[in-house]
C-alpha positions in Angstrom: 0.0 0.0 0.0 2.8 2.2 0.6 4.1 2.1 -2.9 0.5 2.9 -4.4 0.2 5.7 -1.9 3.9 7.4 -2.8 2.3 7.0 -6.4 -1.0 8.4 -5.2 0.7 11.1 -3.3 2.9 12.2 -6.5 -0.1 12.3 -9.2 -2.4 13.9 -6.6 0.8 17.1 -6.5 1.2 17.2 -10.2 -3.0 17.1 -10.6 -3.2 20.2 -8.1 -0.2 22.0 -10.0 -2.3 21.4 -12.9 -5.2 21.8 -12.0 -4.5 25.6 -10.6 -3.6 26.5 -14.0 -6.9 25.8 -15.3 -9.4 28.4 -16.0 -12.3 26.9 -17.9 -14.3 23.9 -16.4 -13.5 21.8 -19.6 -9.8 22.3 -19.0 -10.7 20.9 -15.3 -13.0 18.0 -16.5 -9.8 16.9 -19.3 -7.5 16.8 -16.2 -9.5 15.1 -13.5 -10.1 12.1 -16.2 -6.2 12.3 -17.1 -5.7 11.7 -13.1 -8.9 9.4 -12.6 -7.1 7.5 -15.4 -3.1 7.9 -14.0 -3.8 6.9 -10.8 -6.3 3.8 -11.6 -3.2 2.7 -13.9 -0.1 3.1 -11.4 -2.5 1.1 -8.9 -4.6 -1.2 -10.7 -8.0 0.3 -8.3 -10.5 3.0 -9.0 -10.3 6.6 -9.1 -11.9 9.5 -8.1 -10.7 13.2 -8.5 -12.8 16.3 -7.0 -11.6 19.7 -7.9 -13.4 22.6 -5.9 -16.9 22.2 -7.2 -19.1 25.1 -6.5 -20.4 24.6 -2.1 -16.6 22.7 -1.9 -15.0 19.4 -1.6 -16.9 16.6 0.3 -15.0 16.4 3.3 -17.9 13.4 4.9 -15.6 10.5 4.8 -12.4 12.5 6.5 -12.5 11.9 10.1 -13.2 15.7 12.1 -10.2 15.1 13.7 -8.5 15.8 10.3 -10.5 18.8 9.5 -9.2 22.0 10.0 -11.8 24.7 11.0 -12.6 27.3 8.3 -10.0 25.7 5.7 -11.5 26.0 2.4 -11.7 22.4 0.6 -10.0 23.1 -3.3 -9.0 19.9 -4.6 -10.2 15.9 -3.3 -8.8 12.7 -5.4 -9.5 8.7 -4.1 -8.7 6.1 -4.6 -9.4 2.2 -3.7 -7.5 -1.1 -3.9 -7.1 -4.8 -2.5 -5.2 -2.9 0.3 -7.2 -0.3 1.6 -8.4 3.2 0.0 -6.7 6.4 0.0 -7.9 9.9 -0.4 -6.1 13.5 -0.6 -7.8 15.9 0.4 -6.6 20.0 -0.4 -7.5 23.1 1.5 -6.4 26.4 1.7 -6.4 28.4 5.2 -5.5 32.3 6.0 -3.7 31.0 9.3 -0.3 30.9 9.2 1.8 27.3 9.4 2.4 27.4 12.8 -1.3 27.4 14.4 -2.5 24.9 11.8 0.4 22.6 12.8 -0.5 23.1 16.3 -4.2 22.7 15.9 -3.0 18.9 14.4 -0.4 17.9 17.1 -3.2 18.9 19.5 -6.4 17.2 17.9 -4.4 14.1 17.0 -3.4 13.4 20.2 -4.3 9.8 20.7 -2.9 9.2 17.2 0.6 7.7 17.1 3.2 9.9 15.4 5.0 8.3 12.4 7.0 10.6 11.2 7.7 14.9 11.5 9.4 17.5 9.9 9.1 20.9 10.4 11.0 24.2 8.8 9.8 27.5 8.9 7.8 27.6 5.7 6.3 24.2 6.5 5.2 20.9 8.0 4.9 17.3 6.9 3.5 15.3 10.0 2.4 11.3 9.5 -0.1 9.5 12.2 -1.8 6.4 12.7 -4.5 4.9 14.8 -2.9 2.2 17.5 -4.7 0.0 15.4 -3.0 1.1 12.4 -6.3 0.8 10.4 -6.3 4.4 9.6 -2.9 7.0 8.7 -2.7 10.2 7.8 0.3 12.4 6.0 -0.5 16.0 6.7 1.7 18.3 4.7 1.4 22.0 5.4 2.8 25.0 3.3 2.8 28.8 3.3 2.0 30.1 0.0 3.5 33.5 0.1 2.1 34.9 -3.3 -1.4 34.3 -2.4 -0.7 35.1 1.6 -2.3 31.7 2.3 -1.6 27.9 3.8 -2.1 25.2 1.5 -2.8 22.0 3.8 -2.7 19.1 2.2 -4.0 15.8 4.0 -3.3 12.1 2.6 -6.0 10.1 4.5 -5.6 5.8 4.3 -7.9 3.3 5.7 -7.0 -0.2 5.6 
């Protein structure tokens, strides 16, 4: 699962780079099939890409401890396999790197840490449940042109 998540993980990136370059919804409808059809190729499951639609991303299957209050959903692609299923979910906050990354340390408390790497222009955390049915990689960025925080959560249930 790990390899189809570091796949997952690098066409979800290039999708959003792509994706934020799109002005017309058939531009955005061309690339969420060209990921849809990526990822379902590099894994072998189904696909699912989400890109903003008007009322935001459908955050119901992320668990609340993942959500970050008042982060605007952009960008949500799945997908599902033999192993488990795995969904990346983008958002964009006004709050600066530092309070989201202490918002996540605090709600994901009973969570075991995995990994952690902060600098000062952002944060790439990794949890899992002590049942190690669910993870998370949280990756958290300022975006200095638009004055912003890009969070980015990779959510896998087994």
């Amino acid at each position: 699962m790990r390899k189809s998540l570091t796949v997952l993980f690098c066409l979800v990136l290039s999708l959003a780079v792509v994706a934020s370059f799109s002005c017309r919804k058939a531009s955005e409808a061309v690339a969420k099939k060209i990921a849809e059809k990526a990822i379902e190729g590099a894994s072998g499951g189904k696909a699912k890409v989400d890109l903003g639609a008007v009322g935001g991303v459908d955050v119901s299957s992320l668990p609340e401890a993942l959500r970050y209050p008042g982060a605007k959903g952009v960008a949500k692609f799945s997908m599902s396999g033999e192993e488990g299923k795995g969904t990346s979910y983008v958002f964009e906050t006004a709050d600066p790197v530092a309070n989201v990354t202490a918002f996540y340390k605090k709600a994901l408390v009973g969570w075991k840490t995995s990994m952690t790497m902060e600098t000062e222009k952002g944060t790439v955390m990794g949890y899992v449940t002590p049942d190690e049915k669910q993870s998370a990689i949280i990756t958290i960025g300022a975006d200095d042109s638009k004055k912003k925080t890009t969070l980015s959560i990779l959510y896998a249930t087994k």
